[in-house]
C-alpha positions in Angstrom: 5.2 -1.8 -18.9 4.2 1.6 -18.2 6.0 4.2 -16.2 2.4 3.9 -14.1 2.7 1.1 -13.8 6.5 1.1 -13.1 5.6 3.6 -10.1 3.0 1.5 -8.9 5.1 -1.9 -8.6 8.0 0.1 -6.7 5.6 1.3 -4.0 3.8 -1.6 -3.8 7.1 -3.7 -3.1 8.3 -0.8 -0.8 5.2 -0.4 1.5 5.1 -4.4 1.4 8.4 -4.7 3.1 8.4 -1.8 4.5 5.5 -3.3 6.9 7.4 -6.3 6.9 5.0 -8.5 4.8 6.7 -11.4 2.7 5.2 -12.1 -0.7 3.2 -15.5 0.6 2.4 -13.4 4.2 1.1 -10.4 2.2 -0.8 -12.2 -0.6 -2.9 -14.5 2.0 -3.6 -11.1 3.6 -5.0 -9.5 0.8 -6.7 -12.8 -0.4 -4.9 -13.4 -3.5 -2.3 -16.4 -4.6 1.3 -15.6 -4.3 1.9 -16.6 -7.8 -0.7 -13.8 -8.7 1.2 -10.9 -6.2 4.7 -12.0 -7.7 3.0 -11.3 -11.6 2.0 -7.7 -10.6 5.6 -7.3 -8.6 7.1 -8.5 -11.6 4.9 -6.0 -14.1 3.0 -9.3 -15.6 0.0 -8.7 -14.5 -1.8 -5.1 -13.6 -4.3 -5.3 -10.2 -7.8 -4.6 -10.7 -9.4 -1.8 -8.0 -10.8 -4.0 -6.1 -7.4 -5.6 -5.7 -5.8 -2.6 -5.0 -8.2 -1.1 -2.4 -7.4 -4.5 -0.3 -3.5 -3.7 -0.9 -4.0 -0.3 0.5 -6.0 -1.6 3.3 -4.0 -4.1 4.6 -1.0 -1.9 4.2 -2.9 1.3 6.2 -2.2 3.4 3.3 -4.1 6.6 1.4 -4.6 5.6 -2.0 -2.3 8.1 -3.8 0.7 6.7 -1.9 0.7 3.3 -4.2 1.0 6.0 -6.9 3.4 9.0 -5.6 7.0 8.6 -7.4 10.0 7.4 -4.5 8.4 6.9 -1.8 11.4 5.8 -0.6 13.6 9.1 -0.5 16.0 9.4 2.0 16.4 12.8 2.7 13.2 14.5 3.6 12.6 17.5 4.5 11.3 17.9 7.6 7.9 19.6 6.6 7.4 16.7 4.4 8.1 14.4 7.2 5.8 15.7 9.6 3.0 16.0 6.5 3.8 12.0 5.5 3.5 11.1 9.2 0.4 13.2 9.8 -1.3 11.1 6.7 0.1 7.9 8.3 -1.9 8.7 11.4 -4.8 9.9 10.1 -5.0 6.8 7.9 -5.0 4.6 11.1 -7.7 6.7 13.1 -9.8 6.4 10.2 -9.2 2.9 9.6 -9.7 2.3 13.5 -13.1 4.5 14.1 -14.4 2.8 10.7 -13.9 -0.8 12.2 -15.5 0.7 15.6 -18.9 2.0 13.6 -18.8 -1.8 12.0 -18.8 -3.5 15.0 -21.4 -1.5 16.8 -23.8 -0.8 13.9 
């Protein structure tokens, strides 16, 4: 295994709990087997893009974030903070005005 790919599965299993999704909830959420999400947890298997653009949209998160080494820090500074939280919130005003334009178009 990579150390990409090392970063990858340690945000991915980080921002999966961290949202509270079990393996089985968060696989039938992105559309993909359980068996399947526990191979790329466990570094077995490597997501395609399509696969990881549903991962990043059913977790409401920018695309670099699956990628950014600890994620999980615990002391932040708080310019950081505010800057993560800021890209948290824009994510979800995107996400929501993007679903708006769907179901009016």
């Amino acid at each position: 295994m990579t150390h990409f790919q090392h970063v990858f599965i340690q945000n991915l299993r980080f921002y999966r709990t961290k949202a509270g999704f079990s393996q089985l909830v968060f696989s039938e959420q992105i559309g993909l087997s359980q068996n399947y999400l526990n191979a790329v947890e466990n570094g077995k298997n490597f997501p395609s893009a399509e696969v990881i653009q549903k991962i990043i949209d059913v977790l409401n998160l920018l695309p670099y974030q699956l990628f950014l080494e600890s994620p999980n820090i615990q002391k932040q500074d708080k310019k950081t903070e505010i800057v993560q939280l800021a890209c948290d919130l824009k994510q979800k005003v995107v996400k929501q005005l993007d679903d708006f334009i769907e179901n009016y178009s």
